[in-house]
C-alpha positions in Angstrom: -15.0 13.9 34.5 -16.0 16.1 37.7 -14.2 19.2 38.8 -12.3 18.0 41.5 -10.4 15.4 39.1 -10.5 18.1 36.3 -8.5 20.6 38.4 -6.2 18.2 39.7 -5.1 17.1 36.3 -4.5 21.4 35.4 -2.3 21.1 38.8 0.1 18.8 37.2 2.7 19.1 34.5 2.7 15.6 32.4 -0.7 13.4 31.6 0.0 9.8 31.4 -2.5 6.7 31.5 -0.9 3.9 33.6 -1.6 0.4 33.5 -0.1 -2.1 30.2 0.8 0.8 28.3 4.0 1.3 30.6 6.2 2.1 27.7 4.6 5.3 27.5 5.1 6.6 30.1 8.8 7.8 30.7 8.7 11.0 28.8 9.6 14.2 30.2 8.9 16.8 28.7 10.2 20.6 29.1 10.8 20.1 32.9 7.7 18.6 33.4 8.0 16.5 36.4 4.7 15.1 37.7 1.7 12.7 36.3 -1.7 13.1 36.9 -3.2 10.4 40.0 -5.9 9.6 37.1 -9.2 7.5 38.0 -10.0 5.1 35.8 -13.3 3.9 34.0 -14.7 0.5 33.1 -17.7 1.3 31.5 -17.8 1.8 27.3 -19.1 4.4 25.7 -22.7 4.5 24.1 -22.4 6.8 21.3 -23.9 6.1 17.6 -20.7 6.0 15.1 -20.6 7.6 11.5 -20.2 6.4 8.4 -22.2 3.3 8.3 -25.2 1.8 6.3 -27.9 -0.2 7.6 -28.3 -3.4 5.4 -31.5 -5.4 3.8 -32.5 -8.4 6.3 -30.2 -6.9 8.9 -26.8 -6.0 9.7 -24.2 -3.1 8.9 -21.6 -2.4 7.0 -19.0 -0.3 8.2 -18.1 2.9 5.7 -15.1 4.5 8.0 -12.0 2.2 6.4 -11.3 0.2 3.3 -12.3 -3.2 5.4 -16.1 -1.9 4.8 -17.1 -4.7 7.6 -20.3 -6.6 7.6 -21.4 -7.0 11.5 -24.2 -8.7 12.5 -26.3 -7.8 15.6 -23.9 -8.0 19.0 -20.5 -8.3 16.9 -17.9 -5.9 16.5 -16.0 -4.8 13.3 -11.7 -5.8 12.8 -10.9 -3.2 14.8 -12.5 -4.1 18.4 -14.3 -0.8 19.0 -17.3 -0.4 17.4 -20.3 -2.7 17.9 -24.0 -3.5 16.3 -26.4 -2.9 18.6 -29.8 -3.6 16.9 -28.2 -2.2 13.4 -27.3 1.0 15.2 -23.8 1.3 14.9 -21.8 2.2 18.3 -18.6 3.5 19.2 -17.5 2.2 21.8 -14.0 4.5 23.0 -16.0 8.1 23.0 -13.9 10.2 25.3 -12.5 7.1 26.5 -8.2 7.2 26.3 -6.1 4.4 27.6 -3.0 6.2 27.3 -2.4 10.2 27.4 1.0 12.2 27.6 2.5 15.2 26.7 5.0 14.7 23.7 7.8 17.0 21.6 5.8 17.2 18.2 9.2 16.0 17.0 8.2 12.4 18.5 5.5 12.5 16.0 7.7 13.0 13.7 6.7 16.1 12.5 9.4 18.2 11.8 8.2 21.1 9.3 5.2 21.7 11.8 5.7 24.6 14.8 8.9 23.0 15.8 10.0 23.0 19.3 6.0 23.3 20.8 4.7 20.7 22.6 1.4 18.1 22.1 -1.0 16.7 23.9 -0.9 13.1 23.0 -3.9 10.4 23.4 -5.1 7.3 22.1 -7.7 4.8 22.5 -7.8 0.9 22.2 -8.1 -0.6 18.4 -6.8 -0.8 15.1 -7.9 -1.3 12.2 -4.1 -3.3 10.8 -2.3 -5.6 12.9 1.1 -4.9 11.3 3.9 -7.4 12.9 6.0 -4.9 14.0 3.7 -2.6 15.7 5.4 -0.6 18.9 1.7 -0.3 21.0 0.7 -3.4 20.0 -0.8 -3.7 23.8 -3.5 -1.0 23.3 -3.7 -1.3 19.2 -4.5 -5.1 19.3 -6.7 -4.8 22.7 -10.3 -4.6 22.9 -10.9 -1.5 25.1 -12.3 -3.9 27.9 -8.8 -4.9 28.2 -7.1 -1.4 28.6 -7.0 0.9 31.5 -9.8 3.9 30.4 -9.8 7.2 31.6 -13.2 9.3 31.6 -11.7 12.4 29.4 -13.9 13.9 26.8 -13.5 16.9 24.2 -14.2 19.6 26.0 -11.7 18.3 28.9 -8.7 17.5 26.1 -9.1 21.3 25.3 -9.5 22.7 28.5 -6.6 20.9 29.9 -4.4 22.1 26.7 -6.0 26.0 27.3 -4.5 26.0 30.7 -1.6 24.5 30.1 -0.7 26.4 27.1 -0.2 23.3 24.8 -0.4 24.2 21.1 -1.6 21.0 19.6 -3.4 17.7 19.7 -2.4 14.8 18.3 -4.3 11.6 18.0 -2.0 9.0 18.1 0.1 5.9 19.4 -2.5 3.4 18.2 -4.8 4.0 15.0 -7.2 7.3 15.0 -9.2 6.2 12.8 -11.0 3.7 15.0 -11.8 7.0 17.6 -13.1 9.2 14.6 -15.7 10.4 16.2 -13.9 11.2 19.8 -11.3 12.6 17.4 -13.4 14.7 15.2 -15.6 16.4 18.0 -12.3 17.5 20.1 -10.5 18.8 16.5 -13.3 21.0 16.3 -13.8 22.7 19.7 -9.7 23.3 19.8 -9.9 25.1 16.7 -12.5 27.2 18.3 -10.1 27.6 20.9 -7.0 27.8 18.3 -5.6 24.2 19.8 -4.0 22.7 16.4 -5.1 18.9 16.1 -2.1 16.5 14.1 -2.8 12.9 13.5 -0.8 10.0 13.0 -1.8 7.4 11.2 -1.7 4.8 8.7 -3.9 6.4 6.2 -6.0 3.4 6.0 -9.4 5.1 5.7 -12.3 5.6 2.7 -12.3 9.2 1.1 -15.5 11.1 2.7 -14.1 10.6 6.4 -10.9 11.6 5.6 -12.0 14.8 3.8 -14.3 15.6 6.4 -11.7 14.8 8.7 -9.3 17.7 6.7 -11.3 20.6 7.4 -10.7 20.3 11.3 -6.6 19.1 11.0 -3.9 21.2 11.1 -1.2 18.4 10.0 -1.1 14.6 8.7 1.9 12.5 9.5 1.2 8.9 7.3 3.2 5.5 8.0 3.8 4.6 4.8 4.5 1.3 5.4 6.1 0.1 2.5 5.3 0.7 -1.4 4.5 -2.8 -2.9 1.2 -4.5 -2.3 3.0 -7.5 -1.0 4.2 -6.2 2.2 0.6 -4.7 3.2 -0.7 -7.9 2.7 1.7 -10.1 4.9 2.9 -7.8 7.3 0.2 -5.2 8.1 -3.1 -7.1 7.4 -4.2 -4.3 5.1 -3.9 -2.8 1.8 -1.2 -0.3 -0.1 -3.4 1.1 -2.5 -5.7 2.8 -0.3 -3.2 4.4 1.3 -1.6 6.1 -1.6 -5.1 7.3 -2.6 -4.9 8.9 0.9 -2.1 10.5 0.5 -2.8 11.6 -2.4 -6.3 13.2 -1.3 -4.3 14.7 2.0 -1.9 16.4 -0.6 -4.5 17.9 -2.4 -6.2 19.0 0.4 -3.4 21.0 1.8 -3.3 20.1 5.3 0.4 19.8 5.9 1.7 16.6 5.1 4.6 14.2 5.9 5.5 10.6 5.7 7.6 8.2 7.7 8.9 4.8 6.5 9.7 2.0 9.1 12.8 0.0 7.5 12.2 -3.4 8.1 15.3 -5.7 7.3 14.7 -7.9 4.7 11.2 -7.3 4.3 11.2 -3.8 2.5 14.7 -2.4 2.8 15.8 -3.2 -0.8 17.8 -0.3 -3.0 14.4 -0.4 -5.7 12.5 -0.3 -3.0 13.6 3.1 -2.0 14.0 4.3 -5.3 10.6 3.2 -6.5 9.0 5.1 -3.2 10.8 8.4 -3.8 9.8 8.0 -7.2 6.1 7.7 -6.1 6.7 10.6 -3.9 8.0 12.9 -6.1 5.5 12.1 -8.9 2.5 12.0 -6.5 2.9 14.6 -3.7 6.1 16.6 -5.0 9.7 16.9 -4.0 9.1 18.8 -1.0 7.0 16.3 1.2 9.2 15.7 4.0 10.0 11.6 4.5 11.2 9.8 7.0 13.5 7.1 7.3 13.2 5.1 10.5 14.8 2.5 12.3 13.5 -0.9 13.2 13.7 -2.3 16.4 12.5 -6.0 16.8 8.6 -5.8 18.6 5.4 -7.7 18.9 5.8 -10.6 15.8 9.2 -9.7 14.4 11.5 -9.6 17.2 13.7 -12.3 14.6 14.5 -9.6 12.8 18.0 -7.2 13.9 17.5 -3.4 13.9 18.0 -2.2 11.1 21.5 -1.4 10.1 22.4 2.3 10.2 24.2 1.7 6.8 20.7 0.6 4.7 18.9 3.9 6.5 21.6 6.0 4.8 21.2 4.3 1.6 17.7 5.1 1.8 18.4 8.8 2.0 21.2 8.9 -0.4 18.9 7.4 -2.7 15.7 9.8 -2.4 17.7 12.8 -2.5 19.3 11.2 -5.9 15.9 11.0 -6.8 14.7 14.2 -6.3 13.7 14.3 -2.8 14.6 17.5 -1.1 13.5 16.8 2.9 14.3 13.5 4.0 15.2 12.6 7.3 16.2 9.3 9.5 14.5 8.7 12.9 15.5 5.9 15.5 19.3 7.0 15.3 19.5 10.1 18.1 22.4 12.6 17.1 22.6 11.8 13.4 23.1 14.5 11.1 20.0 13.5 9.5 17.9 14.0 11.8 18.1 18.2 11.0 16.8 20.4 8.3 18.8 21.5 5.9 18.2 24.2 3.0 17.7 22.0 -0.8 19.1 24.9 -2.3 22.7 26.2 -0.3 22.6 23.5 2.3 22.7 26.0 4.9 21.2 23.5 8.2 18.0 25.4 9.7 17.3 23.6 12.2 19.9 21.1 13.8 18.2 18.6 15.7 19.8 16.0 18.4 17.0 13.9 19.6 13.9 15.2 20.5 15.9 18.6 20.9 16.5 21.5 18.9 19.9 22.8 19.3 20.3 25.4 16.6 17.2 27.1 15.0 18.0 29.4 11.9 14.8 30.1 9.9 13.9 33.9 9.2 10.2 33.0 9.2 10.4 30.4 6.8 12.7 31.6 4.6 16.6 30.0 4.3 18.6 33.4 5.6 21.4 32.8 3.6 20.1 32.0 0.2 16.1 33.4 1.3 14.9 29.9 -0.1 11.4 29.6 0.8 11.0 26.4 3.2 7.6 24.2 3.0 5.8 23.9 6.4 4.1 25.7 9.2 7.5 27.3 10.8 
């Protein structure tokens, strides 16, 4: 990226990478007004990924996800963006974005993390899961030939957020863990600069990346996608189990953690259901993991399916608190009560949200002030 187009970009308010990936692109955030005039790349990165293993008679296997894909000289693995080039293993999205923006970290959702800041959003084409329902499905399921790239690499992600006065990074929109190492190298130089990194996922990654992931994170939000096998199978393309393990190491490593489910009608909206997942929670991660409840709204292969009913979201919260649950929250349903934090032991609300917004903010540090609770989270 040369200067010119780097101080251009610190000249405007919002960063946003046109082209499919239109939906986007509307956000406004904090009076920000104006996108960047970005010029766009077409050529792919060159740079050798990690975790991978050269095989006997030729060939890789992949180590960075539970797939473990076998590629052959010239062929790619599931996710689209990384390629065997003469058994060296390449990434192919380095510093390469196809859609950028700056988002409320309550978007993420993260709700227990520096509330009200702001984040510098990006992602890159791929996935490694082609769930049915996905929202981004035109840069997820794309091969990064397909996308509109911008030429944006670590050192500019943390410049830009230095001069802008953005708090946070967060890897996002379509799977992170197909841009580990884009990811990883811009975690480190903002924590040099004290830029937090966040990223969203879907936990579907082997245990050494993700712990060497850990050390540079600041926060882990993880669609769970459902709790029984089943679902994983026949709706995302991937597996459950993996995912818990995740979790669980993510927990243990204590980078601050939180968890949204996507309640699909039909498919994994059932009373056990819930009750067997806030059961896991509890058990697993403890009673004070934040979870979120969200709304479906018919996308990409399920658009047969109705949003989900307000009604079943409440259930699901009704039930988890029953269970033990003491944060639990429902996204997709702007101005509901649950959308706000309120204190597990008096009920006081400490932070109301409506939207994106905060409204009412009543935390003394992270203590309740009426009953001087202590409240998990970076506050």
């Amino acid at each position: 990226m040369d200067r010119r187009f780097f101080l251009r970009c610190l000249g405007c308010g919002a960063l946003a990478a046109a082209g499919t990936q239109t939906n986007l692109l509307p956000d406004i955030v904090g009076g920000i007004q104006n996108a960047c005039a970005f010029d766009y790349t077409k050529e792919l990165s060159s740079v050798e990924a990690r975790y991978y293993r050269k095989l006997e008679g030729g060939g890789i296997e992949c180590g960075i996800c539970p797939r473990r894909c076998m590629i052959t000289d010239l062929e790619r693995g599931y996710c689209g963006v990384r390629e065997n080039r003469n058994d060296v293993y390449y990434t192919l999205v380095y510093g390469l974005p196809c859609a950028l923006n700056i988002d409320p970290i309550e978007k993420k959702p993260l709700f227990h993390f520096h509330p009200g800041t702001t984040a510098f959003s990006l992602a890159t084409a791929g996935c490694n899961c082609n769930c049915k329902f996905c929202q981004n499905w035109d840069i997820s399921q794309s091969r990064p030939e397909q996308t509109n790239n911008i030429d944006l690499l670590p050192q500019a992600i943390v410049e830009i957020c230095s001069s802008r006065k953005v708090p946070t990074i967060a890897y996002t929109y379509s799977e992170p863990i197909v841009f580990y190492e884009y990811m990883y190298d811009a975690a480190v130089l903002a924590r040099e600069k004290s830029i937090k990194s966040v990223i969203i996922t879907g936990g579907y990654i082997e245990k050494e990346p993700l712990w060497d992931l850990l050390k540079h994170l600041d926060a882990v939000k993880v669609d769970l996608k459902a709790i029984r096998p089943g679902y994983y199978k026949d709706i995302v393309d991937g597996e459950l189990q993996p995912v818990l393990d995740a979790l669980v190491e993510i927990k243990k490593s204590g980078v601050w953690l939180e968890i949204v489910y996507l309640v699909v009608p039909t498919l994994n909206d059932s009373e056990a259901e819930f009750r067997e997942l806030a059961q896991w929670v509890k058990t697993n991660l403890g009673a004070d993991v934040p979870v979120h409840f969200s709304r479906f709204h018919p996308e990409y292969l399920l658009k047969n399916l109705p949003p989900t009913p307000q009604k079943t979201l409440e259930t699901a919260r009704e039930i988890s608190l029953a269970e033990g649950l003491e944060f639990v929250y429902l996204g997709n349903l702007p101005g509901h009560p649950a959308e706000s934090t309120y204190c597990p032991g008096c009920g006081k609300v400490l932070i109301e949200r409506r939207g994106y917004r905060i409204s009412q903010y009543n935390l003394e540090g992270n203590l309740c002030p009426d009953c001087k609770r202590s409240i998990p989270g970076l506050f």
